[in-house]
mmCIF file of the N, C-alpha and C atoms, coordinates in Angstrom:
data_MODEL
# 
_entry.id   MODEL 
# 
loop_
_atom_site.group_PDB 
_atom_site.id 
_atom_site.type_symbol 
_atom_site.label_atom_id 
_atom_site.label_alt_id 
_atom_site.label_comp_id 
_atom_site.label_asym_id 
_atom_site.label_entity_id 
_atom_site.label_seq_id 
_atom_site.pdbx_PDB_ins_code 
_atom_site.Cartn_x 
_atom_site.Cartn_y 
_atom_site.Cartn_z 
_atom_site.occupancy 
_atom_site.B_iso_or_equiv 
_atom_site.pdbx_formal_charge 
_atom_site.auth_seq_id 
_atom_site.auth_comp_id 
_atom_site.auth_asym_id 
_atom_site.auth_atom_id 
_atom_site.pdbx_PDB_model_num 
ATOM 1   N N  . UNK A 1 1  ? 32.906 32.595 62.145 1.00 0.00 ? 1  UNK A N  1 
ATOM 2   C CA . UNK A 1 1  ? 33.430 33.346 61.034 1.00 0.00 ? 1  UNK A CA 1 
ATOM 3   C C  . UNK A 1 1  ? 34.937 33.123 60.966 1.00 0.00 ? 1  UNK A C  1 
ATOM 4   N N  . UNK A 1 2  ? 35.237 32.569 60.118 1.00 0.00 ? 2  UNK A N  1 
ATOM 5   C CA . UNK A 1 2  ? 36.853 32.378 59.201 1.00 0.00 ? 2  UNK A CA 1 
ATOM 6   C C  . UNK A 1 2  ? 36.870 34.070 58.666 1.00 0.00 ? 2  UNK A C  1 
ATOM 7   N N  . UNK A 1 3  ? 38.355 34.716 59.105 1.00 0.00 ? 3  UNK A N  1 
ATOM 8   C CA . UNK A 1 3  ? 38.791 35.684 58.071 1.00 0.00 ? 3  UNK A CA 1 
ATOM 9   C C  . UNK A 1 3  ? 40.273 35.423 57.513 1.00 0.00 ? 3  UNK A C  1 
ATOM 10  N N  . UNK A 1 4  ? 40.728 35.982 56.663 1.00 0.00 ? 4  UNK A N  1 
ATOM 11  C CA . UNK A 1 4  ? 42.111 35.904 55.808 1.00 0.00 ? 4  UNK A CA 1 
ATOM 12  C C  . UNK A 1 4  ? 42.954 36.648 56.549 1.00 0.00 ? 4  UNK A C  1 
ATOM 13  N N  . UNK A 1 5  ? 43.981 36.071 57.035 1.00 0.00 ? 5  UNK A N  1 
ATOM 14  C CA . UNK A 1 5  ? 44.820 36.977 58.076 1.00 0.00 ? 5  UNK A CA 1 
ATOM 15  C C  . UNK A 1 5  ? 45.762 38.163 57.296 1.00 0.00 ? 5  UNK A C  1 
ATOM 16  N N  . UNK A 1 6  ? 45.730 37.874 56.077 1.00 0.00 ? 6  UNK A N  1 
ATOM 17  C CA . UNK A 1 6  ? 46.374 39.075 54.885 1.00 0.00 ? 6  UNK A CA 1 
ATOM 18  C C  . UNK A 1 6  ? 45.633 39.905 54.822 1.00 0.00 ? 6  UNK A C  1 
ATOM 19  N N  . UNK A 1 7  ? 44.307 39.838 54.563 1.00 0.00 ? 7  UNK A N  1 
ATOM 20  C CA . UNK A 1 7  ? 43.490 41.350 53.947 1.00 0.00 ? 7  UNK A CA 1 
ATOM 21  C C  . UNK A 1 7  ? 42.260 41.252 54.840 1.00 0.00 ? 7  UNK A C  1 
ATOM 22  N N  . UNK A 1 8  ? 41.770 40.516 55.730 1.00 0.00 ? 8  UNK A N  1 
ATOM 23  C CA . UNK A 1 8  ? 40.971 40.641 56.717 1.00 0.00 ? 8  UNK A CA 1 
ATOM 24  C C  . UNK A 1 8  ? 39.427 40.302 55.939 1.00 0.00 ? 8  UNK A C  1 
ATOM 25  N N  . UNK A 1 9  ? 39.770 40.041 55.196 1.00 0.00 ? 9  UNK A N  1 
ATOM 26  C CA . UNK A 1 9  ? 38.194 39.500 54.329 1.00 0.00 ? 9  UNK A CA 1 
ATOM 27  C C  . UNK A 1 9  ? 37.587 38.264 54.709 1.00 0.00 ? 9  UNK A C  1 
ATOM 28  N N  . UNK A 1 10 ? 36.645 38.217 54.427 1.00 0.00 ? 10 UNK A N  1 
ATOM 29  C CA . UNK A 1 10 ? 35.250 37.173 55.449 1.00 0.00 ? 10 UNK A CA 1 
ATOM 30  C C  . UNK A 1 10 ? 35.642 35.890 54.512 1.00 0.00 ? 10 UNK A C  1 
ATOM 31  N N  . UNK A 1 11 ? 35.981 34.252 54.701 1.00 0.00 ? 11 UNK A N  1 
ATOM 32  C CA . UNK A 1 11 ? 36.365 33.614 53.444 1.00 0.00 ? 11 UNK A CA 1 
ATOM 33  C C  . UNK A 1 11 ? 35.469 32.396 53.941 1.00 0.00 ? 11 UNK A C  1 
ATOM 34  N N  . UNK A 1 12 ? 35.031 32.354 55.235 1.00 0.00 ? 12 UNK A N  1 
ATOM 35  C CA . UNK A 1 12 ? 34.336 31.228 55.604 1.00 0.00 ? 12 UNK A CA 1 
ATOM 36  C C  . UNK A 1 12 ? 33.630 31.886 56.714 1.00 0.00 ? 12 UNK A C  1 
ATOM 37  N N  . UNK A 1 13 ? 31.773 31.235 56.567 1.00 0.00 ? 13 UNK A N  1 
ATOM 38  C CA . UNK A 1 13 ? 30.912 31.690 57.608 1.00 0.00 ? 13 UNK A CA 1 
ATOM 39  C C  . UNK A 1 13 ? 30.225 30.339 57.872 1.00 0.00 ? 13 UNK A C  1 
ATOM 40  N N  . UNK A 1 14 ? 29.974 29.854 59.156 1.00 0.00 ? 14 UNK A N  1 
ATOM 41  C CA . UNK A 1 14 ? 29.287 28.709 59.617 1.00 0.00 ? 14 UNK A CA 1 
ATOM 42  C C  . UNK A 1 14 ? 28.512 29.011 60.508 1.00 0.00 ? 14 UNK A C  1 
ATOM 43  N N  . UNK A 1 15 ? 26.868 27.985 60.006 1.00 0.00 ? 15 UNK A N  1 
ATOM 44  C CA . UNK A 1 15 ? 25.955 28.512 61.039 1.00 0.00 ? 15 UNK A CA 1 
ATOM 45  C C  . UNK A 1 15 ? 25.376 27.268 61.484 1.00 0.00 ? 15 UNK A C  1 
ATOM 46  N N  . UNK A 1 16 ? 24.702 27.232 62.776 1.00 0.00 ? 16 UNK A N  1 
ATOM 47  C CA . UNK A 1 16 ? 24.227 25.764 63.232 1.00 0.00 ? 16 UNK A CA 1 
ATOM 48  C C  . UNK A 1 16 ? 22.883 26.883 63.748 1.00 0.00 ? 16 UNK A C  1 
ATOM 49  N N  . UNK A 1 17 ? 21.716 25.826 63.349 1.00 0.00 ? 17 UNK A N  1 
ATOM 50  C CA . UNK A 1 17 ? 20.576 25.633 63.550 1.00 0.00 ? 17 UNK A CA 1 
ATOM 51  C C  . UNK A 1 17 ? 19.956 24.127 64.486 1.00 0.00 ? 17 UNK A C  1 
ATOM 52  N N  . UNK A 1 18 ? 18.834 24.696 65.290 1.00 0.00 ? 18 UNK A N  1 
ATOM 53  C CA . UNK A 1 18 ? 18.633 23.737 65.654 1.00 0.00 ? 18 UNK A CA 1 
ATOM 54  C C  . UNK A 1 18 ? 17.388 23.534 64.808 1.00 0.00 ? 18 UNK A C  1 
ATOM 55  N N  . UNK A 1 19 ? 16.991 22.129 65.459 1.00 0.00 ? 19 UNK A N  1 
ATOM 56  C CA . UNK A 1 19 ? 15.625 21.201 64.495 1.00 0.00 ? 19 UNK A CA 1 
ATOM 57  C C  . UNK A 1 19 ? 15.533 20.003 65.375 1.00 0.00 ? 19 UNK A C  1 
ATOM 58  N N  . UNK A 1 20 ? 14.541 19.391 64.936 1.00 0.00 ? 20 UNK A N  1 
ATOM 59  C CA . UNK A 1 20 ? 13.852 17.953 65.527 1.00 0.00 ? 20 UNK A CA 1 
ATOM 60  C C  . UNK A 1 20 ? 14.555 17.167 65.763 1.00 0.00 ? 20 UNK A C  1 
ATOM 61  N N  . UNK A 1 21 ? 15.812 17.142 64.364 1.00 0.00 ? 21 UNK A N  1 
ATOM 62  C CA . UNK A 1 21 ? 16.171 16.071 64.521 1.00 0.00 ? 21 UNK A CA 1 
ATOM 63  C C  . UNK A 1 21 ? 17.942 16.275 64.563 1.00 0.00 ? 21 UNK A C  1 
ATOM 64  N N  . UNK A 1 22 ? 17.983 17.358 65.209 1.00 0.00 ? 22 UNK A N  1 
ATOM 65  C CA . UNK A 1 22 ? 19.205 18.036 65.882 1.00 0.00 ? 22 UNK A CA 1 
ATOM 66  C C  . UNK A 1 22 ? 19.747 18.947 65.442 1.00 0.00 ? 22 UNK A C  1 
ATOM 67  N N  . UNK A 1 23 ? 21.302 19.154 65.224 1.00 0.00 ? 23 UNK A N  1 
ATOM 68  C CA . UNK A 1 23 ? 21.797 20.298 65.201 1.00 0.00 ? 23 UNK A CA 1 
ATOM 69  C C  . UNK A 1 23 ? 21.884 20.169 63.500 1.00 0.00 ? 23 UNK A C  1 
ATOM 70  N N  . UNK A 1 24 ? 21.711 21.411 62.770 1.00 0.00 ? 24 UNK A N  1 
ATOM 71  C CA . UNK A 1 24 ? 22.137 21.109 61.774 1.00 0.00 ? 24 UNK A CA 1 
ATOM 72  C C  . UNK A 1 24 ? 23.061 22.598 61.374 1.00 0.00 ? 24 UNK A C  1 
ATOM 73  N N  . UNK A 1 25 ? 24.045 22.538 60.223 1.00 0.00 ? 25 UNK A N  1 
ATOM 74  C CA . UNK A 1 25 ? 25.531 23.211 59.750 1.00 0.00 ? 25 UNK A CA 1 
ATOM 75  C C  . UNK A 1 25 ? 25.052 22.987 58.589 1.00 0.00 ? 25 UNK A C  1 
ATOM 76  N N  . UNK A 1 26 ? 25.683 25.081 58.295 1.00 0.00 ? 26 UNK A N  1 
ATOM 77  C CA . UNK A 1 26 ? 25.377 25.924 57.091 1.00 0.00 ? 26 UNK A CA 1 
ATOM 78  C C  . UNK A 1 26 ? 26.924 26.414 57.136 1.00 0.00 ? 26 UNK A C  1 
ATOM 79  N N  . UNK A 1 27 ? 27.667 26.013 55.848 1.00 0.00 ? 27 UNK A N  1 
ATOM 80  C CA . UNK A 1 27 ? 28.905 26.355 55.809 1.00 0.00 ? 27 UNK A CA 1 
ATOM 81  C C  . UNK A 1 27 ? 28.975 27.104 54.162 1.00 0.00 ? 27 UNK A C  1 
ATOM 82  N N  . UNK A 1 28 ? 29.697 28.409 54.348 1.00 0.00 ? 28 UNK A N  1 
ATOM 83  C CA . UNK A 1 28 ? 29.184 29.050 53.155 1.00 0.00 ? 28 UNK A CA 1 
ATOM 84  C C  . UNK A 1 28 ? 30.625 30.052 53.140 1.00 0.00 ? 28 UNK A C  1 
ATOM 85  N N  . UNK A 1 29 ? 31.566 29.032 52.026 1.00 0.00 ? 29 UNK A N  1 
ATOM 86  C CA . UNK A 1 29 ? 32.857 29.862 51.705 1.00 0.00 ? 29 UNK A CA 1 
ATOM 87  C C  . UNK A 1 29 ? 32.740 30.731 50.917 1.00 0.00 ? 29 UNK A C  1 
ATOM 88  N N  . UNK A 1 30 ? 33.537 32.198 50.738 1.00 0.00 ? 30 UNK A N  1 
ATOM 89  C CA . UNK A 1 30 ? 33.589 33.166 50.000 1.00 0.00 ? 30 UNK A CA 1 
ATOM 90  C C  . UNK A 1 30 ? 34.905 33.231 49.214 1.00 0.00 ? 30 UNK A C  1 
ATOM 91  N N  . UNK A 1 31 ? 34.945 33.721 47.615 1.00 0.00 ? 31 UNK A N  1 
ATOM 92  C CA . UNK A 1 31 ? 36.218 33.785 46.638 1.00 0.00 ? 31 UNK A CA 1 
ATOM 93  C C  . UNK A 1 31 ? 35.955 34.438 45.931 1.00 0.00 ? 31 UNK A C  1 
ATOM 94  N N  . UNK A 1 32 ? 37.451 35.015 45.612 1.00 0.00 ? 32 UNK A N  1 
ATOM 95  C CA . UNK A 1 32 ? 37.371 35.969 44.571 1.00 0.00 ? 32 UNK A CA 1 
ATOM 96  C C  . UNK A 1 32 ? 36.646 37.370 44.891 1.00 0.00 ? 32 UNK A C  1 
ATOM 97  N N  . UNK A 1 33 ? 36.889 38.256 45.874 1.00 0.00 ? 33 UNK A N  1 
ATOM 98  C CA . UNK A 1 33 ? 36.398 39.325 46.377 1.00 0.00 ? 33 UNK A CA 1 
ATOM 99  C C  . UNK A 1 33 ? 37.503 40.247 45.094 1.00 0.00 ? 33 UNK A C  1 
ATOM 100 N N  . UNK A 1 34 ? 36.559 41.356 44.941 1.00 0.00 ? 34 UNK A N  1 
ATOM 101 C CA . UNK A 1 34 ? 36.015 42.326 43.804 1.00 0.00 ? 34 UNK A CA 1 
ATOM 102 C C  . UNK A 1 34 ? 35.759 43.554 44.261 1.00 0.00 ? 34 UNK A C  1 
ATOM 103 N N  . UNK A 1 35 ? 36.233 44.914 43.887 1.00 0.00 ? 35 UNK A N  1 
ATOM 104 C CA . UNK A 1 35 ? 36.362 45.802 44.567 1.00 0.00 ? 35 UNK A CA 1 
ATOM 105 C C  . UNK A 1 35 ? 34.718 46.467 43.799 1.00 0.00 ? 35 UNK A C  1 
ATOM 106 N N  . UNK A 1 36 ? 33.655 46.832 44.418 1.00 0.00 ? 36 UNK A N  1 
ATOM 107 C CA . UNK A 1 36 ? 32.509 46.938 43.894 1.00 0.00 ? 36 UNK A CA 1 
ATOM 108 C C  . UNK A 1 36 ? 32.534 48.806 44.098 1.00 0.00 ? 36 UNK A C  1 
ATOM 109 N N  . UNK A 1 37 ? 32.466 49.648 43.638 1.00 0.00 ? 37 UNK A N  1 
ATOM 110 C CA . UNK A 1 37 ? 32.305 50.847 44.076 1.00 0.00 ? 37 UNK A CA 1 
ATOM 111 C C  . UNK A 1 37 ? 32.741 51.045 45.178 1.00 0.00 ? 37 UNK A C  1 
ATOM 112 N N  . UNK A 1 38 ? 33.995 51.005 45.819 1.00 0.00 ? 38 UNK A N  1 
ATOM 113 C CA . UNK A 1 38 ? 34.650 50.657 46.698 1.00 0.00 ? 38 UNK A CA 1 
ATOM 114 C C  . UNK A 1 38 ? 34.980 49.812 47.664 1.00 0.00 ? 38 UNK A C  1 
ATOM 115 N N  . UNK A 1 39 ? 33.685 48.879 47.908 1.00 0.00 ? 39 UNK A N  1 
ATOM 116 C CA . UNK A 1 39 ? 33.672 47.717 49.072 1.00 0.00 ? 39 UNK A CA 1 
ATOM 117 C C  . UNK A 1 39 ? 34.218 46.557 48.449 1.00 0.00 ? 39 UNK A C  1 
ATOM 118 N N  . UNK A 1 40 ? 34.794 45.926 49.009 1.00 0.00 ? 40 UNK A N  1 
ATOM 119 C CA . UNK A 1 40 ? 35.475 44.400 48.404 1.00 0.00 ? 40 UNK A CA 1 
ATOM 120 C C  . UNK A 1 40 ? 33.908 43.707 48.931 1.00 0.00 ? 40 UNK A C  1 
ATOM 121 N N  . UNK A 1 41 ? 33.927 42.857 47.702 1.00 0.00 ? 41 UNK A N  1 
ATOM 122 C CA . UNK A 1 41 ? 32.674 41.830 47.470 1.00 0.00 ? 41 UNK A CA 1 
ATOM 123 C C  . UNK A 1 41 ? 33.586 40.717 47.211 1.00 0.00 ? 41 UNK A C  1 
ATOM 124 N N  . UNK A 1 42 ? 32.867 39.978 47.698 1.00 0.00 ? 42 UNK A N  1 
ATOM 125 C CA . UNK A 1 42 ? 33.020 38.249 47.012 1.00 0.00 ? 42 UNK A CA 1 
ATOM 126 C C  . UNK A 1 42 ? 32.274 38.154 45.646 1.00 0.00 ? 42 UNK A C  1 
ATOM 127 N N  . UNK A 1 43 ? 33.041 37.738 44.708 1.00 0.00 ? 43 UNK A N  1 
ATOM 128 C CA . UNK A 1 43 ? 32.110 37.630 43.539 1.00 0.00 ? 43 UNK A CA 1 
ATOM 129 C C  . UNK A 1 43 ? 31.716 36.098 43.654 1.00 0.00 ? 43 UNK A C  1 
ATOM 130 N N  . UNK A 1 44 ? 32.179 35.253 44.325 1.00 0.00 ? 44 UNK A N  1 
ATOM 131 C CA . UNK A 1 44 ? 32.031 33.718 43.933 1.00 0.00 ? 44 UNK A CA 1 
ATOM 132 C C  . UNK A 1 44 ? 31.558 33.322 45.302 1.00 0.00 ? 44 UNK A C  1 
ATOM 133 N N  . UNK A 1 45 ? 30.546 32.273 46.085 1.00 0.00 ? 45 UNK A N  1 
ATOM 134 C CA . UNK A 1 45 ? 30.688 31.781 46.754 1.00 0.00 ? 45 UNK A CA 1 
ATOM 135 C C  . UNK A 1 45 ? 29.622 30.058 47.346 1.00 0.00 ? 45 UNK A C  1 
ATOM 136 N N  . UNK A 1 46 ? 30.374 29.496 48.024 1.00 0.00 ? 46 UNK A N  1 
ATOM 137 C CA . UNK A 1 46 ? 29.463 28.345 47.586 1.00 0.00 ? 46 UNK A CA 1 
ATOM 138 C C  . UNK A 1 46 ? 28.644 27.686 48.851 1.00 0.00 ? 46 UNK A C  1 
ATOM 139 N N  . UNK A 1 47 ? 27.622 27.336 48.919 1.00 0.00 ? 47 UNK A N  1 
ATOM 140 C CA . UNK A 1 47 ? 26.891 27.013 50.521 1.00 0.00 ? 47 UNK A CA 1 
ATOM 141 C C  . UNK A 1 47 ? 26.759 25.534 50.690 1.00 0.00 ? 47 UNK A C  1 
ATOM 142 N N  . UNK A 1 48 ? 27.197 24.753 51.867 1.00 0.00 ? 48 UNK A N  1 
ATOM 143 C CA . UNK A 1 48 ? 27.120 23.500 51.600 1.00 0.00 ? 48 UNK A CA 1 
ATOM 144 C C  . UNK A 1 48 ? 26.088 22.979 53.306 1.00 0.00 ? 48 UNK A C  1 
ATOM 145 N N  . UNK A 1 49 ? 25.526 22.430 52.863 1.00 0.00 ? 49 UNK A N  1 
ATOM 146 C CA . UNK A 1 49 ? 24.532 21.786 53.997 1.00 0.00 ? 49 UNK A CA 1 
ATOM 147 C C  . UNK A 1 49 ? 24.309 20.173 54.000 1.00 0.00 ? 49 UNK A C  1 
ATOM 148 N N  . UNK A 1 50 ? 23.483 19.857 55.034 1.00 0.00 ? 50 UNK A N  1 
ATOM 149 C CA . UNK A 1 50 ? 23.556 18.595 55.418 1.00 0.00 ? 50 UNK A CA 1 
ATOM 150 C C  . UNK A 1 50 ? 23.563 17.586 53.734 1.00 0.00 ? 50 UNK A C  1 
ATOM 151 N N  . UNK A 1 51 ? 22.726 18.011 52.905 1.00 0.00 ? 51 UNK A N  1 
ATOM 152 C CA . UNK A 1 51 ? 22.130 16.870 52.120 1.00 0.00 ? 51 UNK A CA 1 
ATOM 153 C C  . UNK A 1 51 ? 22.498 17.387 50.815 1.00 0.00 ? 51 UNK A C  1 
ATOM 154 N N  . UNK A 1 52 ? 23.242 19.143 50.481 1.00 0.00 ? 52 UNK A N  1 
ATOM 155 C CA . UNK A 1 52 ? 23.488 19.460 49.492 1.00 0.00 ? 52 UNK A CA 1 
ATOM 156 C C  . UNK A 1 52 ? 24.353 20.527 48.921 1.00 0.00 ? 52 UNK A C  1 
ATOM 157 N N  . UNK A 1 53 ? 24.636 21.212 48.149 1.00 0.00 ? 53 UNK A N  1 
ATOM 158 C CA . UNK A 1 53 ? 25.505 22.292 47.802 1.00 0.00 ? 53 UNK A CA 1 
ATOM 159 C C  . UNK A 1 53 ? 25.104 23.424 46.911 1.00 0.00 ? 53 UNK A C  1 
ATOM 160 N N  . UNK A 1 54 ? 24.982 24.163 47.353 1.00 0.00 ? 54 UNK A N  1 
ATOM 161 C CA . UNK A 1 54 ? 24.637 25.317 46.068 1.00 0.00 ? 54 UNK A CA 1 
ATOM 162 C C  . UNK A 1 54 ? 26.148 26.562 45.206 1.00 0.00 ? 54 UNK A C  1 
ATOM 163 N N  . UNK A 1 55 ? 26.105 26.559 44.485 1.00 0.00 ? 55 UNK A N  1 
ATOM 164 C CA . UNK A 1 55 ? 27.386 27.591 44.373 1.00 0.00 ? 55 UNK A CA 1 
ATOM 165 C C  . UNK A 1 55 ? 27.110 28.524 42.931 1.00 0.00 ? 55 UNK A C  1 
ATOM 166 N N  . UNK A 1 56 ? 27.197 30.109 43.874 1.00 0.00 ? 56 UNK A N  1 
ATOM 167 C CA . UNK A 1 56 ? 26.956 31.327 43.016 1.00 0.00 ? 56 UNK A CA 1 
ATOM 168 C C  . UNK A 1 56 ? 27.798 32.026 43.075 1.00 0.00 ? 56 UNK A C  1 
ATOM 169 N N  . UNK A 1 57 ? 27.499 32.878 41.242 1.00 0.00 ? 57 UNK A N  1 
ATOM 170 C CA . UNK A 1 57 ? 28.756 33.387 40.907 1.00 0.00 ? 57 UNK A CA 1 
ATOM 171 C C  . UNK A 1 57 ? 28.355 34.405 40.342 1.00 0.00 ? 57 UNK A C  1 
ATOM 172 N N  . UNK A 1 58 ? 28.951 35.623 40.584 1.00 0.00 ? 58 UNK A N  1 
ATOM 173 C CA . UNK A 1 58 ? 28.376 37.048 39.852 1.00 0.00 ? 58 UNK A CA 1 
ATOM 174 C C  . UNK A 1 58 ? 29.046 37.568 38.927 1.00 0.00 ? 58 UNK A C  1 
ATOM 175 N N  . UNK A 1 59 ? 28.460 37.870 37.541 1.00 0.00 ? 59 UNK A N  1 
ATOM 176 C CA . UNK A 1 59 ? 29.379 38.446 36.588 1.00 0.00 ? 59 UNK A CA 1 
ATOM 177 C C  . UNK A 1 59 ? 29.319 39.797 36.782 1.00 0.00 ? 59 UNK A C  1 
ATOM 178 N N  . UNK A 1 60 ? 28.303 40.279 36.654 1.00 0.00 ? 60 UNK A N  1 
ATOM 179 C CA . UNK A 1 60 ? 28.552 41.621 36.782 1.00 0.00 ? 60 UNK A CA 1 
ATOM 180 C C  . UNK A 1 60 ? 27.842 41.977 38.178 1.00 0.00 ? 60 UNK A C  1 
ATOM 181 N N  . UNK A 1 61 ? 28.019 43.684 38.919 1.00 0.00 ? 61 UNK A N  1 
ATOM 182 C CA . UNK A 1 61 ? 27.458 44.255 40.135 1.00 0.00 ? 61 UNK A CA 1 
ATOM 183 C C  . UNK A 1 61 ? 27.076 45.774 39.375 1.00 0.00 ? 61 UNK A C  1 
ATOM 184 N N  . UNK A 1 62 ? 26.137 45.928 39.626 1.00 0.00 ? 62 UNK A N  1 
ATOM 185 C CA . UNK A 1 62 ? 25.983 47.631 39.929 1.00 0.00 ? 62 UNK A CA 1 
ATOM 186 C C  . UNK A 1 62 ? 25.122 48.203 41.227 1.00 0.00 ? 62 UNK A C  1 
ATOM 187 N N  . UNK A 1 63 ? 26.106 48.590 41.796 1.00 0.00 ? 63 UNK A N  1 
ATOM 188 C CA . UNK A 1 63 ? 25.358 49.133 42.561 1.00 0.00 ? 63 UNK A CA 1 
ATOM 189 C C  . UNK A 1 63 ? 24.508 50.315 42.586 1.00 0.00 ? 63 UNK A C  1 
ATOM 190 N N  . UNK A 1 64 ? 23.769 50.416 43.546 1.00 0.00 ? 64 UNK A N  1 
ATOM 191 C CA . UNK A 1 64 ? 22.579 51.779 43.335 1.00 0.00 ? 64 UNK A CA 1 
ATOM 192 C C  . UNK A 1 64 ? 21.767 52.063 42.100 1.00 0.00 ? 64 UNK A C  1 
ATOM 193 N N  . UNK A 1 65 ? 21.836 50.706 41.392 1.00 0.00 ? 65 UNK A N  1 
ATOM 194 C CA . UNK A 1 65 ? 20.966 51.127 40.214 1.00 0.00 ? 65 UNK A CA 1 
ATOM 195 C C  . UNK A 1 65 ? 19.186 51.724 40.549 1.00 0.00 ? 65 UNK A C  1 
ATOM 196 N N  . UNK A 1 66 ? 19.419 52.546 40.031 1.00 0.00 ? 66 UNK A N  1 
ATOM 197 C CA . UNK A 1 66 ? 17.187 52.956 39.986 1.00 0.00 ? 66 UNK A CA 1 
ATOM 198 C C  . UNK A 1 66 ? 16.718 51.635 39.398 1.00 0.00 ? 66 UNK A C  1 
ATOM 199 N N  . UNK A 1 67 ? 15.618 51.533 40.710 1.00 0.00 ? 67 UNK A N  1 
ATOM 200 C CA . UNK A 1 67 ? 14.389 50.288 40.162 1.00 0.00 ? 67 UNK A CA 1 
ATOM 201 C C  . UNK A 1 67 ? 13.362 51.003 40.049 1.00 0.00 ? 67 UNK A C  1 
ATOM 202 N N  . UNK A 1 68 ? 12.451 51.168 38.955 1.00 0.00 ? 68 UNK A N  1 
ATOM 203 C CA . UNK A 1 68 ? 10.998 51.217 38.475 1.00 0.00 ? 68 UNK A CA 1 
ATOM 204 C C  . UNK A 1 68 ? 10.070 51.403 39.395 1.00 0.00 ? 68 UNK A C  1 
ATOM 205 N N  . UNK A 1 69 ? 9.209  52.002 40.373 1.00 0.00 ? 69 UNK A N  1 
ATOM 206 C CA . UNK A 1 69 ? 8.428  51.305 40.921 1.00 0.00 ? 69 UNK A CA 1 
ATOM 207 C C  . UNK A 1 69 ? 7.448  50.426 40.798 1.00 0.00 ? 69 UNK A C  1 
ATOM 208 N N  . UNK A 1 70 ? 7.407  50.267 39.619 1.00 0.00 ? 70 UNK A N  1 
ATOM 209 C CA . UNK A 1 70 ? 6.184  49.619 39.024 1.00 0.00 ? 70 UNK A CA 1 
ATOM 210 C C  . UNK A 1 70 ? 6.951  48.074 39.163 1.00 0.00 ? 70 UNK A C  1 
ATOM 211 N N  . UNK A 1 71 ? 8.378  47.698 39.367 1.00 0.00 ? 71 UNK A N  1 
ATOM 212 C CA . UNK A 1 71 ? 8.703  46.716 39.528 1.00 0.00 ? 71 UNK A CA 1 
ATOM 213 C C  . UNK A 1 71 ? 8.395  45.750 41.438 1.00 0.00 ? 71 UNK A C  1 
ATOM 214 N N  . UNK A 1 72 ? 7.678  47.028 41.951 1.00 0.00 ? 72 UNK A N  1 
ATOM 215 C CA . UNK A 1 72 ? 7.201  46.336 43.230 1.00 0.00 ? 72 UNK A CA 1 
ATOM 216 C C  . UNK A 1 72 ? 5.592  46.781 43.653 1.00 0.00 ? 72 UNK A C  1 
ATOM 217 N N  . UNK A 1 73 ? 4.994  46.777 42.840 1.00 0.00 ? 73 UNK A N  1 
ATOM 218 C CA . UNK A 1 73 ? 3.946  46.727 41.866 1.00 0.00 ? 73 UNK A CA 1 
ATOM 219 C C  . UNK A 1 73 ? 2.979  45.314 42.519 1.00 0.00 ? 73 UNK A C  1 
ATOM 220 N N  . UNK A 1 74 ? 2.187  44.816 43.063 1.00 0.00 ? 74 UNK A N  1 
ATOM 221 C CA . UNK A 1 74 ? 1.674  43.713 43.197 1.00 0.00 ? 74 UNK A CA 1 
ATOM 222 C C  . UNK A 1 74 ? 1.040  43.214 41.214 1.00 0.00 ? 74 UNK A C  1 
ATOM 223 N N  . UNK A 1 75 ? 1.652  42.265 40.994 1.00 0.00 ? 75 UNK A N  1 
ATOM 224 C CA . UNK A 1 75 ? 1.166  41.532 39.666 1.00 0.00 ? 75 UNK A CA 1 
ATOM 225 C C  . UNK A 1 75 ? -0.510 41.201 39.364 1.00 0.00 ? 75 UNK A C  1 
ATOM 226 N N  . UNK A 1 76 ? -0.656 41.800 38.242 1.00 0.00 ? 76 UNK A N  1 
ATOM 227 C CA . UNK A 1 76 ? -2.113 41.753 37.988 1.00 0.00 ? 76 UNK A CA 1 
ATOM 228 C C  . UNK A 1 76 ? -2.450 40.378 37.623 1.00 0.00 ? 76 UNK A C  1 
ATOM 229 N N  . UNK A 1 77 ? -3.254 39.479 38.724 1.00 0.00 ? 77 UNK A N  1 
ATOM 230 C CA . UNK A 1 77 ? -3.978 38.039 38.906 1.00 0.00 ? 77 UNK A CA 1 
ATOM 231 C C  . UNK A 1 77 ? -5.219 37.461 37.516 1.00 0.00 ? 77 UNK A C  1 
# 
């Protein structure tokens, strides 16, 4: 874990896994932290691995919103 020596926020996390065919690295920077109902969030962040990159970005947060229960509901087959 990388933190920001100014505001102590998380800006880089790296993880190694093992596998068959050795060690493999999960590197997953954080930007643009966002004060969410009080907790600083990262709104932006991007994951990069052996063979590829993913990168997500949040426009909006609410937290504690009510979910439905019917939204965890098993789907009628």
């Amino acid at each position: 874990m990388c933190f920001d020596a100014e505001t102590g926020l998380l800006v880089r996390l790296v993880r190694y896994t093992d596998s068959p065919v050795g060690r493999l690295v999960t590197r997953t920077d954080y930007y643009e932290y966002r004060e969410v109902a009080g907790v600083k969030s990262p709104s932006r962040w991007t994951v990069r691995w052996l063979s590829g990159r993913s990168a997500f970005e949040l426009t909006e947060v609410q937290p504690n919103v009510p979910i439905a229960p019917a939204r965890f509901s098993q789907p009628n087959l």
